[in-house]
C-alpha positions as CSV (number, residue, x, y, z in Angstrom):
1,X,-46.7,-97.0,-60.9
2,X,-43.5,-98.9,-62.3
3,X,-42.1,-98.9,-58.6
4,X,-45.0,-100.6,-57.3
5,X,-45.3,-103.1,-60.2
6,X,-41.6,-104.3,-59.7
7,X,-42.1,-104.3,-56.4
8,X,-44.8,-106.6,-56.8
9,X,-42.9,-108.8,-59.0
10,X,-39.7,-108.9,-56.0
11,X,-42.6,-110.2,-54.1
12,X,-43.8,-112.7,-56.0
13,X,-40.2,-114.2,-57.0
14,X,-39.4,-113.6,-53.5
15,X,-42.2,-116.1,-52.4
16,X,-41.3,-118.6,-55.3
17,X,-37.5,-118.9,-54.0
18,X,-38.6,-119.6,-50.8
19,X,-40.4,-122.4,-51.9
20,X,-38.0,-123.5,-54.4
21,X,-35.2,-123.6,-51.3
22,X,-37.6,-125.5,-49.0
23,X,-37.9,-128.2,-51.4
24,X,-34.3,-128.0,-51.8
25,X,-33.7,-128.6,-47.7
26,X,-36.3,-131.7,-48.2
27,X,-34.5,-133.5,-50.7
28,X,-31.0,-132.8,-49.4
29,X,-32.3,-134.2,-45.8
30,X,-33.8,-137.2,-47.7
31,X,-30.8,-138.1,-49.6
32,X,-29.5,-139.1,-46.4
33,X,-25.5,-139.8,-45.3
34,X,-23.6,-138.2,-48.4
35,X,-20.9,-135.7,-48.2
36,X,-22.6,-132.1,-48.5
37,X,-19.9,-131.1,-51.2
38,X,-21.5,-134.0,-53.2
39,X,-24.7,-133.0,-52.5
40,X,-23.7,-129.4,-54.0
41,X,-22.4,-131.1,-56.8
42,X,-25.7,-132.6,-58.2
43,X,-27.5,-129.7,-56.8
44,X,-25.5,-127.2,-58.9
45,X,-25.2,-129.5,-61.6
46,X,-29.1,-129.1,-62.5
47,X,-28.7,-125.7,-61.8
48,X,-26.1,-124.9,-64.4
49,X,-28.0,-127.3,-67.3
50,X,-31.1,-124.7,-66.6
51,X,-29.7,-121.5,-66.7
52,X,-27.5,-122.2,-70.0
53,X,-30.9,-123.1,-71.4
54,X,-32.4,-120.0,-70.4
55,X,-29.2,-117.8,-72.1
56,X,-29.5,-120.2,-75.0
57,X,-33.2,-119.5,-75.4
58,X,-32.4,-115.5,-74.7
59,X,-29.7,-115.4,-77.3
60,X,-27.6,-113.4,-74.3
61,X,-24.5,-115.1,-74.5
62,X,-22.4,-116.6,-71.5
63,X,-19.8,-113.5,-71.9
64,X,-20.5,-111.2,-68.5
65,X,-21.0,-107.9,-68.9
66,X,-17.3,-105.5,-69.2
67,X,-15.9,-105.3,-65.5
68,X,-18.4,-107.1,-63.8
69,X,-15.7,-110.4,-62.9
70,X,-14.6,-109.9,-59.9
71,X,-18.5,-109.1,-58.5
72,X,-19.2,-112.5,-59.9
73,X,-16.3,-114.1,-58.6
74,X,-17.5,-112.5,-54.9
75,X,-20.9,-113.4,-55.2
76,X,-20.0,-117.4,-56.8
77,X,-17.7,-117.6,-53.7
78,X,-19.7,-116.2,-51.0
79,X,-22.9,-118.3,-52.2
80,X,-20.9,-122.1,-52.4
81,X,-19.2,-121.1,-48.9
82,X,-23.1,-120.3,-47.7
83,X,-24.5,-123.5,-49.3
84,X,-21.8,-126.0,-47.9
85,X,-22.7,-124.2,-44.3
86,X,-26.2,-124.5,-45.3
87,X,-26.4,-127.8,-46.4
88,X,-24.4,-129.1,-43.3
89,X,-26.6,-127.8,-40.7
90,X,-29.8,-129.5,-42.7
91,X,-27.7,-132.9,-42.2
92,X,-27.5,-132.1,-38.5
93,X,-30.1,-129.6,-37.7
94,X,-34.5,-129.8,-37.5
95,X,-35.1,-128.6,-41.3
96,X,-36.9,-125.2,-39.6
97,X,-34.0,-125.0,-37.6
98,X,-31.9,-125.1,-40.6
99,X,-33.5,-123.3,-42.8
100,X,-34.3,-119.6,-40.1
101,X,-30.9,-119.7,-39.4
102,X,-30.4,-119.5,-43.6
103,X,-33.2,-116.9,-43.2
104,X,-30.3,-114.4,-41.2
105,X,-29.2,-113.5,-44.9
106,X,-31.6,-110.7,-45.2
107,X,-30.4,-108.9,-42.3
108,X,-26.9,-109.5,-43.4
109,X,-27.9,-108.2,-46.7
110,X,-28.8,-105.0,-45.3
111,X,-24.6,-104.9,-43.3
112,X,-23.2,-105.9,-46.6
113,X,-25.9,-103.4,-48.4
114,X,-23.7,-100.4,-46.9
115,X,-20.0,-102.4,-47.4
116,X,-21.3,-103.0,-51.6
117,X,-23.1,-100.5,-52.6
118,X,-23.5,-97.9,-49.8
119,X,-27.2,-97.8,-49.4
120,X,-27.5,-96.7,-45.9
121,X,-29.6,-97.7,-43.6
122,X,-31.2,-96.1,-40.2
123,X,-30.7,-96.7,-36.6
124,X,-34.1,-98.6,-36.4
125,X,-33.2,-101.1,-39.3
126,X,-29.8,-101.5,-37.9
127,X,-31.1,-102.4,-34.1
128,X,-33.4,-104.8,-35.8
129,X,-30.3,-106.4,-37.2
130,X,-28.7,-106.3,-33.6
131,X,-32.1,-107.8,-32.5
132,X,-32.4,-110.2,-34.9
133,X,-29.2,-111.8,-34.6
134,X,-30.3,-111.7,-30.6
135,X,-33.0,-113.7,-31.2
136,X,-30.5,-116.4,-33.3
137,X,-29.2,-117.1,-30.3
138,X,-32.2,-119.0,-28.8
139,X,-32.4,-121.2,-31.9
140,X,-28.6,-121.7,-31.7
141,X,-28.4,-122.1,-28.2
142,X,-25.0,-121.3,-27.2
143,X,-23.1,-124.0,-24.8
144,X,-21.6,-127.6,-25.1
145,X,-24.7,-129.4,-26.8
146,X,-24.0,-131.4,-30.0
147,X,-26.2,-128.6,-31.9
148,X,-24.3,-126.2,-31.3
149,X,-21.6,-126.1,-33.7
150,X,-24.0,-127.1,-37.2
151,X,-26.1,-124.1,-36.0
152,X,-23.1,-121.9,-36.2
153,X,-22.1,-123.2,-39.5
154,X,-26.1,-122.9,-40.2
155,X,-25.6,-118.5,-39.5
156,X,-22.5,-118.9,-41.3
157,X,-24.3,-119.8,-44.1
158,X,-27.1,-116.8,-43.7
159,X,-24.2,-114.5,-43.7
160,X,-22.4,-115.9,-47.2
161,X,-26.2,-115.9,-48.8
162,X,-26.4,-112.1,-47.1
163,X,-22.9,-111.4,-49.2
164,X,-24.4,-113.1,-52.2
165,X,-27.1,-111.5,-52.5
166,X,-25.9,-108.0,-52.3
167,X,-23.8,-109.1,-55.3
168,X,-27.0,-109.8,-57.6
169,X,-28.3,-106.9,-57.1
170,X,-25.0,-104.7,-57.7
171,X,-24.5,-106.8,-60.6
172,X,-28.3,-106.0,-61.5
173,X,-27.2,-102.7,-61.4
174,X,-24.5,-102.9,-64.1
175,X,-27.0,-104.9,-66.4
176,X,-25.7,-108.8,-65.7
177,X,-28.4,-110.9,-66.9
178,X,-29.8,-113.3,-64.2
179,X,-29.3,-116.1,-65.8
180,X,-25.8,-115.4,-66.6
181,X,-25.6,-114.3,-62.9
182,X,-26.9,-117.8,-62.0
183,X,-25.0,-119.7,-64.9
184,X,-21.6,-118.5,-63.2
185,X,-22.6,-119.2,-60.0
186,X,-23.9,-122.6,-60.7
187,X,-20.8,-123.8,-63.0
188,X,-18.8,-122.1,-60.3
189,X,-20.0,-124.1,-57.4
190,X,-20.0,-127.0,-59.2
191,X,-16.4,-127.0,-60.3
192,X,-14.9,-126.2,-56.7
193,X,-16.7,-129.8,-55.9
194,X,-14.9,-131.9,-58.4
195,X,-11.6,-132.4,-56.3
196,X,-13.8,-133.8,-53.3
197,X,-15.9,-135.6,-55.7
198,X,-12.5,-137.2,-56.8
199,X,-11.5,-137.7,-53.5
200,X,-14.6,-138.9,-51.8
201,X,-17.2,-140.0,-53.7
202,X,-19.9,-142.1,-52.0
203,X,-21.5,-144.8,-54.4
204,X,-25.4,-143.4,-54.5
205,X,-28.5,-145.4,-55.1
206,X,-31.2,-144.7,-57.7
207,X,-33.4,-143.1,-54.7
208,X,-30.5,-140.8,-53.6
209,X,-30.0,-139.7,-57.1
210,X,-33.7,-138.7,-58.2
211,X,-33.5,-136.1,-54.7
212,X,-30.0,-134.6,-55.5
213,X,-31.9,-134.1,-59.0
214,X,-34.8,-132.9,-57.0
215,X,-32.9,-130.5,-55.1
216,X,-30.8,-129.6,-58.0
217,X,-34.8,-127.9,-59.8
218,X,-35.8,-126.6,-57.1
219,X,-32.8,-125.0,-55.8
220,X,-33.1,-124.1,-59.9
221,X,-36.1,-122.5,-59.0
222,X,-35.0,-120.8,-56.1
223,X,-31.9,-118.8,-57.2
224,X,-33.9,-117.4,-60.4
225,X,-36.2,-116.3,-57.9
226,X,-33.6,-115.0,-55.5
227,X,-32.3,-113.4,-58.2
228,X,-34.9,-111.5,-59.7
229,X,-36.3,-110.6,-57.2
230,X,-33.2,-109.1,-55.7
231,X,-33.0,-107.5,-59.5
232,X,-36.0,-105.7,-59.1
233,X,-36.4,-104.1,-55.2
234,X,-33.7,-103.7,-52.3
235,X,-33.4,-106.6,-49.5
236,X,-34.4,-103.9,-46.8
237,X,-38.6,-103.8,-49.2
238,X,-38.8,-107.5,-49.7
239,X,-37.0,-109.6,-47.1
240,X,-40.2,-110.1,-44.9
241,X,-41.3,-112.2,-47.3
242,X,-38.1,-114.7,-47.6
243,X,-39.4,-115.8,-44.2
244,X,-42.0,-118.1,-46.1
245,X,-39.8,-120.4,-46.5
246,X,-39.5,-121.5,-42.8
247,X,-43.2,-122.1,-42.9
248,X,-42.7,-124.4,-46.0
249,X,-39.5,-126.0,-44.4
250,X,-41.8,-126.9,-40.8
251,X,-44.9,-128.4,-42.8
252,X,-42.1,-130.5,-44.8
253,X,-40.0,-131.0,-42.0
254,X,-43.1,-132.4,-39.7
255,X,-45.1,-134.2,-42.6
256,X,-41.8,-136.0,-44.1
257,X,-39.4,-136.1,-41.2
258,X,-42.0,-136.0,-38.3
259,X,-39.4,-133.0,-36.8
260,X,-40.9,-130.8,-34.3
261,X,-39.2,-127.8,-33.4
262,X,-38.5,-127.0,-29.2
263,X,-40.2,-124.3,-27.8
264,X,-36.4,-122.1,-27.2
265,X,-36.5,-122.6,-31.4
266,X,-40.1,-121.5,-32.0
267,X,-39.9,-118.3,-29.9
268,X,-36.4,-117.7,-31.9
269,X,-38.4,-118.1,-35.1
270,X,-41.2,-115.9,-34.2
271,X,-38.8,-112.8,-32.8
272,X,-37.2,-112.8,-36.1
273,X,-40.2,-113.3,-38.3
274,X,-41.7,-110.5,-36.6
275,X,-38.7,-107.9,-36.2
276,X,-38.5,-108.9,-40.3
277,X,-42.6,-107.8,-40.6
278,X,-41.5,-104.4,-38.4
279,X,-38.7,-103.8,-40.7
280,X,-40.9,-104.1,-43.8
281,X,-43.7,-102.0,-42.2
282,X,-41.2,-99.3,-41.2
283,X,-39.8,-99.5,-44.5
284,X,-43.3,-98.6,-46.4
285,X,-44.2,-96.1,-44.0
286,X,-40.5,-94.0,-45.2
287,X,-41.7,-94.8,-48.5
288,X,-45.4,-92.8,-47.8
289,X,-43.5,-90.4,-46.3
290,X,-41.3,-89.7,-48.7
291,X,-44.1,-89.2,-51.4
């Protein structure tokens, strides 16, 4: 019964970060023409001002657990490297676009999975991967087009979040708190920013400010979801349901942004949407069987 409860939980945090992340894409997109390292800046900013309240208010302490540095380092450097792709292809991508190539960082989870912490999967979840990175390619659309390149940073950025991810939840193993988890990250991210904040800041007006703090609480509200609910089940039980996030990023992206997504893109994001809801059903069907 206490599988299935935290399961449940994974689920529901699961759904809550991809909402949290979709509102993020929004108010990136809508703080228009600023350098993506300054967007991570505010964004990680907020972040950090959230999660020391949360170990304040827990009485945890900032010190990470004995031996669990360099896993923080991995995970602080793979997540910045996957929001600076991230946040580069919502500047140049449709927000759906953007946001289902992000979406990749399950399947990557489940590579990285086997790397970190040698939870093997079968030949069935690793031809969905194969597929699923097949079906990438009609949303990336490989050839000389000016879309090109942002949506290979875009998968770039799926496969650091993939990296990052496994992190949390082999430093969930060794009892790191999430918010310390998301504290380093956070402070982390934000620090590697300051040179190129130094270097290249772009004056901002009061409108571009209130979205990087927008994107700063819901991105907030994203990684404690991402995070607990990577704490509580493995990516291969929950990552079906990441995938609400691109329905959240196309009704923002169409109602604020009036994007529409081609028809190459929308098959893309069906294939992979559906080889994640095959995974999860194959998954649950081991578990039965296994009872």
């Amino acid at each position: 019964m206490s599988v299935l409860s935290k399961k449940s939980k994974a689920i529901g945090f699961i759904i809550m970060s991809a909402f949290g992340f979709a509102m993020m894409a929004a108010f990136v997109r809508l703080a228009g023409d600023l350098p993506f390292t300054q967007k991570t800046f505010f964004r990680n900013l907020v972040a950090v001002a959230v999660a020391a309240v949360v170990l304040c208010r827990e009485k945890v302490g900032f010190k990470w657990e004995k031996g669990n540095l360099p896993l923080l380092i991995i995970r602080a450097t793979c997540g910045t490297l996957g929001i600076f792709c991230n946040y580069y292809a919502i500047d140049h991508l449709v927000l759906a676009d953007a946001n289902i190539l992000n979406k990749m960082s399950p399947f990557f989870a489940i590579i990285f999975s086997l790397i970190l912490l040698k939870e093997r999967a079968s030949v069935f979840q690793y031809a969905a991967v194969l597929a699923a990175f097949g079906s990438s390619m009609l949303i990336i659309k490989p050839g000389f087009s000016s879309a090109t390149f942002p949506a290979i940073i875009g998968l770039l950025g799926g496969m650091g979040a993939g990296a990052a991810y496994t992190c949390v939840r082999a430093l969930s193993r060794k009892g790191e708190k999430s918010a310390r988890i998301v504290f380093f990250f956070s402070m982390f991210s934000t620090l590697v920013c300051v040179p190129s904040m130094i270097m290249d800041y772009h004056p901002m007006t009061w409108g571009q400010f209130f979205c990087l703090i927008g994107a700063g609480a819901s991105a907030a509200l994203g990684q404690f979801g991402v995070t607990l609910a990577y704490a509580n089940a493995p990516a291969k039980e929950i990552s079906v349901f990441d995938y609400t996030q691109v329905i959240f990023s196309a009704v923002l992206g169409f109602f604020l942004f009036g994007q529409l997504p081609d028809g190459w893109s929308v098959l893309g994001y069906l294939l992979i949407c559906g080889i994640s809801v095959a995974v999860f059903f194959y998954n649950r069907n081991l578990e039965r069987k296994g009872q």
